[in-house]
VMD Tcl script that draws the C-alpha trace (Angstrom):
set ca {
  {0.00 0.00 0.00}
  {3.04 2.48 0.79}
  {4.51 1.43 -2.40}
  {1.42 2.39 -4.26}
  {0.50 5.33 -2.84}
  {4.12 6.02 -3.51}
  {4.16 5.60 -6.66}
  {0.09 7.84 -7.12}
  {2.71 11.23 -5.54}
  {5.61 10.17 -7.92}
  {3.41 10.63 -10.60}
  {1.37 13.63 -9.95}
  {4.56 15.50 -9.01}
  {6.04 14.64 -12.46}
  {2.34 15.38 -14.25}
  {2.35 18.85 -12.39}
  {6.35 19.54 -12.95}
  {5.79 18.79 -16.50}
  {2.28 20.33 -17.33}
  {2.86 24.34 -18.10}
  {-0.48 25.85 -16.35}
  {-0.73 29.54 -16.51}
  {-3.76 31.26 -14.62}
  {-5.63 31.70 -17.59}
  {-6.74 27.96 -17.94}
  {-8.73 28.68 -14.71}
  {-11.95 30.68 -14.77}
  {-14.17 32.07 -11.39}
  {-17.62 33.10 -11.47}
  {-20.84 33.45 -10.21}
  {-24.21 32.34 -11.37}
  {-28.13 32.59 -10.95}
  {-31.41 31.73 -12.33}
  {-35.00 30.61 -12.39}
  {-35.80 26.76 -11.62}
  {-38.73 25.04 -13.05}
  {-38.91 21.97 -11.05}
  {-41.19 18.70 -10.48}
  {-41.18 15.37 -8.47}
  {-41.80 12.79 -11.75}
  {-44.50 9.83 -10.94}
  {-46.58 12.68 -9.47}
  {-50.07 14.81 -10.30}
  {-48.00 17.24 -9.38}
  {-47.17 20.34 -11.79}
  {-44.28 22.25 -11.60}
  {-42.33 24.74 -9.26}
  {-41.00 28.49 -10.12}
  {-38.05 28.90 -7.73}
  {-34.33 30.04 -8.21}
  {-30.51 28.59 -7.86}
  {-27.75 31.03 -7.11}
  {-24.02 29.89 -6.82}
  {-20.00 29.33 -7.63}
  {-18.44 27.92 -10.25}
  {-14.56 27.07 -11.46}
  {-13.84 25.65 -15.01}
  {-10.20 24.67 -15.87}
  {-10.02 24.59 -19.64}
  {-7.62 21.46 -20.68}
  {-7.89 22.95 -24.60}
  {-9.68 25.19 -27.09}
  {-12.55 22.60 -27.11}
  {-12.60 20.29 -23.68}
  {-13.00 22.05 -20.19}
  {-13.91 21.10 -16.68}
  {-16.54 23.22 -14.57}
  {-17.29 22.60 -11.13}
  {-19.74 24.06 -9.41}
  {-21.54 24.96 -5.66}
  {-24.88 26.17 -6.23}
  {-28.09 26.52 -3.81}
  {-31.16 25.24 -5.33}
  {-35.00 25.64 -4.28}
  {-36.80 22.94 -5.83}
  {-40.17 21.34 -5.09}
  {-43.45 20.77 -6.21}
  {-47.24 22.35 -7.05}
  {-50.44 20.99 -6.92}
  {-54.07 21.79 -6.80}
  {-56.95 19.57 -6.41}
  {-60.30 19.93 -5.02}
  {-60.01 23.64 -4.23}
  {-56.72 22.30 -1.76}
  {-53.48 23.83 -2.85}
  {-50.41 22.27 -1.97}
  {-46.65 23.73 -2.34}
  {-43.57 21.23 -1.71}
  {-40.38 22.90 -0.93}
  {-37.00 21.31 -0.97}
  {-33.56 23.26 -0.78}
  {-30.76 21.75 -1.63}
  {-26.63 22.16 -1.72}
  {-26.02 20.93 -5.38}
  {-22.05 20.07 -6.40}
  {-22.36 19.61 -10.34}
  {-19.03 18.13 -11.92}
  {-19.67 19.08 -15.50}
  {-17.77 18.14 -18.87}
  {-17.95 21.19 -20.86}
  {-17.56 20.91 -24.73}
  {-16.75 24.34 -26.53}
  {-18.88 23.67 -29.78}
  {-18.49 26.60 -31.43}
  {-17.02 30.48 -30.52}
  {-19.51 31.28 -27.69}
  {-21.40 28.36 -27.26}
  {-20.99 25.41 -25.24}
  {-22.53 22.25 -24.15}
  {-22.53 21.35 -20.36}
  {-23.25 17.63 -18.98}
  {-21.89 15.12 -16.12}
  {-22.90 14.28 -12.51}
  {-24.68 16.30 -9.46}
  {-25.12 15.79 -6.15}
  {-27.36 17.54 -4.49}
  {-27.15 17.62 0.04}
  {-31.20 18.05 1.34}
  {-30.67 20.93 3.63}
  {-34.34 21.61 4.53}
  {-37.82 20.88 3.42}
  {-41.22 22.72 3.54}
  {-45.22 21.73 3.03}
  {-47.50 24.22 2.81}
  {-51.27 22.99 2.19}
  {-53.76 25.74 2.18}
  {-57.56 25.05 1.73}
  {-59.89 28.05 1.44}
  {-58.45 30.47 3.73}
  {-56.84 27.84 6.36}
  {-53.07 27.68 5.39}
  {-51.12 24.66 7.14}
  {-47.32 24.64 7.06}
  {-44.85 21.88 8.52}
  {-41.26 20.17 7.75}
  {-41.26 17.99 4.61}
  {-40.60 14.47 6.08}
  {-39.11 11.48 4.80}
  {-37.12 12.48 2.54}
  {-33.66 10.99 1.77}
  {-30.39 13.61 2.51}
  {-28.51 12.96 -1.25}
  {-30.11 13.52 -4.15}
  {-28.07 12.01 -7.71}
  {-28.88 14.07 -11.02}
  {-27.11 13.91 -14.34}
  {-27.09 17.45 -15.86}
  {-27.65 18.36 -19.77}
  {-27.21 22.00 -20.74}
  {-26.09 24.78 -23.27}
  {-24.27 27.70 -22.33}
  {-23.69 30.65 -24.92}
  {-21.45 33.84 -24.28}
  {-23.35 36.96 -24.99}
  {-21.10 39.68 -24.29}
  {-17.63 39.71 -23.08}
  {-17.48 36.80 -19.63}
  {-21.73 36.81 -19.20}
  {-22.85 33.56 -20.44}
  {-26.43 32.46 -20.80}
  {-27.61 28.50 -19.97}
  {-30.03 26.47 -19.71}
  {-29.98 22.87 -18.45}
  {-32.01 20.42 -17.20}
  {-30.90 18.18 -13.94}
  {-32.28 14.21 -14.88}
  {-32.74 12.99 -11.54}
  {-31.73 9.58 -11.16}
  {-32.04 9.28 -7.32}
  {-35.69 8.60 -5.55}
  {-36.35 11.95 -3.54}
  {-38.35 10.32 -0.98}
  {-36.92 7.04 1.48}
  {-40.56 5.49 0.09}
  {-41.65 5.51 -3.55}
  {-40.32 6.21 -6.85}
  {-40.39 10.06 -7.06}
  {-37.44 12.17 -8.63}
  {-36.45 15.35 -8.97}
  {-36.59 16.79 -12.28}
  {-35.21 20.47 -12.69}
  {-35.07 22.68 -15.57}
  {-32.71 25.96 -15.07}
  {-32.54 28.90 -17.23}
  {-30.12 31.87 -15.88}
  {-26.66 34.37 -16.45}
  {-23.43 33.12 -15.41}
  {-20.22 35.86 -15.00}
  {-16.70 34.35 -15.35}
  {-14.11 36.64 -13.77}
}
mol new
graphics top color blue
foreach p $ca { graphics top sphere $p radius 0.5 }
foreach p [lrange $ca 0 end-1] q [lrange $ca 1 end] { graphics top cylinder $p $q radius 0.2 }
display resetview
């Protein structure tokens, strides 16, 4: 085990001696939008919320780059039925690892795996004027999504995207609901 773990810091040392990495292969920025999100296998319909967070993208090339991302997310649920509205709420701590593929001058395709941490959870179930709210329970902490998006620069470092987060985790510890969220917002690369 010593010899091989050895060997893993011979070879990064020599990768990193070797590689010539000037600042400008990494990009910062910030980002924010509007969510549009559902729980699939549900009458439910879908959510108007937002996502606001971090991002870093190392570019290996003119055409291959990696973007990592921290980004808070409201995401949830709507239905009505019988005169009885109900609003699901979920926030989450989503860490996207994304391929990014530079198709053409300013625009870009995004896609690769999320997690997402549950921080907190909301019901709200109003019927006439009685309004109920209480903690959304048993739901499960992680959430797994596979992201698909395009990004295109529109002036200078502001980029516009839209993706959509598959989600390929059940949101609930019972049943076979998922998230699904689509995302449509500005990102600024510093």
């Amino acid at each position: 085990m010593k010899k091989l773990i050895l060997l893993a810091a011979c070879a990064l040392f020599a990768a990193s001696a070797s590689a010539q990495v000037s600042v400008n292969d990494f990009e910062f920025g910030i980002k924010g939008g509007f969510n549009l999100s559902t729980i699939t296998k549900s009458d439910a319909s879908t959510k108007a919320s937002f996502y606001v967070g971090g991002l870093a993208e190392y570019r290996f090339n003119s055409f291959v780059g990696l973007q990592a991302e921290v980004v808070y997310s409201r995401q949830g649920a709507y239905d009505k039925t019988d005169g009885t509205k109900t609003w699901i709420r979920r926030n989450y701590l989503n860490v996207p690892i994304l391929a990014k593929l530079y198709l053409l001058d300013r625009l870009n395709f995004v896609t690769g795996p999320q997690v997402g941490f549950g921080l907190n959870g909301r019901v709200k179930v109003k019927e006439g004027s009685n309004s109920v709210k209480s903690d959304l329970a048993g739901t499960k902490g992680v959430d797994f999504s596979w992201a698909l998006g395009l990004s295109y620069t529109v002036w200078g470092n502001l980029d516009v995207e839209a993706r959509y987060n598959v989600g390929l985790s059940k949101m609930f510890k019972e049943g076979k609901n998922k998230n699904g969220v689509f995302q449509l917002g500005v990102a600024y690369r510093f």
